[in-house]
C-alpha positions in Angstrom: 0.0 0.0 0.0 1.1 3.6 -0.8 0.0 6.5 1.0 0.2 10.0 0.0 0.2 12.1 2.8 -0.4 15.7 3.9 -2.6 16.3 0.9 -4.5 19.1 2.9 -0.9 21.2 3.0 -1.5 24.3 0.1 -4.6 22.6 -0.9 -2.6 19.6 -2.2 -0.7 22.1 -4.9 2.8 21.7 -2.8 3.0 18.3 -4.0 6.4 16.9 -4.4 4.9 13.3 -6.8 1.7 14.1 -8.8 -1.1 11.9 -8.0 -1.2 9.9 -11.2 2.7 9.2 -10.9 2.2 7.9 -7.6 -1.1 5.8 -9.4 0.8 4.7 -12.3 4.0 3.3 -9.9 1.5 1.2 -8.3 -0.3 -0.2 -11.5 3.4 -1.0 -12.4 3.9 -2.9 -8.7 1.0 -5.2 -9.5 -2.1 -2.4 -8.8 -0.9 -1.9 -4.8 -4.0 0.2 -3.3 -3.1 3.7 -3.3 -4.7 6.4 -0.6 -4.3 9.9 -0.5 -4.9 10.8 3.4 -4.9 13.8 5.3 -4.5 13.1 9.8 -5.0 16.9 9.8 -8.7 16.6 8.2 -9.6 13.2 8.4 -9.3 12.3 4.5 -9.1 8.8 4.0 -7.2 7.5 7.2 -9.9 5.1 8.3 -10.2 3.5 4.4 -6.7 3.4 5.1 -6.9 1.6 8.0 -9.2 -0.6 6.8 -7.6 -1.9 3.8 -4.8 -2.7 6.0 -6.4 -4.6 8.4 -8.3 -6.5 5.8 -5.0 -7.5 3.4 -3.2 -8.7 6.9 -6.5 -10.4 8.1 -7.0 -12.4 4.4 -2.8 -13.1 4.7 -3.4 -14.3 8.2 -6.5 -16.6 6.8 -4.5 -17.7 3.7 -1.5 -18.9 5.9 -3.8 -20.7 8.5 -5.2 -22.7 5.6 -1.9 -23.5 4.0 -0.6 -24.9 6.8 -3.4 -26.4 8.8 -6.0 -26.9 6.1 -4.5 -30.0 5.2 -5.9 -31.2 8.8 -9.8 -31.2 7.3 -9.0 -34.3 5.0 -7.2 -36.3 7.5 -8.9 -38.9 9.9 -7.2 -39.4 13.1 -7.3 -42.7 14.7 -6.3 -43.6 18.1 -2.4 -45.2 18.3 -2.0 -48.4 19.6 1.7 -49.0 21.4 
């Protein structure tokens, strides 16, 4: 994820990378989610947030599954020594 940040500063015209270069490097890094946020007004910091927390959530689900999902096909029987 890329954030642009401090868009409110001179009504976004003090910009140091344009929005659509900032757009187009992302399409180029396999279309990373890009949010333009602003703490100081409250633009787009809780979309932020959430598309964080969702991405690491949907890892954390995909990992699980990789390495225990296995464990739904398997039947378990009691050992015998």
């Amino acid at each position: 994820m890329l954030l642009g940040n401090k868009i409110d500063i001179d009504g976004g015209n003090s910009r140091v990378v344009s929005e659509k270069k900032a757009k187009d490097w992302c399409a180029s890094k396999g279309n990373i989610p890009y949010f333009e946020t602003s703490a100081k007004e409250d633009i787009n910091v809780d979309a932020a947030f959430l598309s964080i927390a969702k991405s690491a959530l949907a890892k954390e689900r995909e990992q699980d599954i990789k390495e225990y999902g296995f464990l739904q096909h398997c039947r378990f029987r009691p050992s015998y020594l």
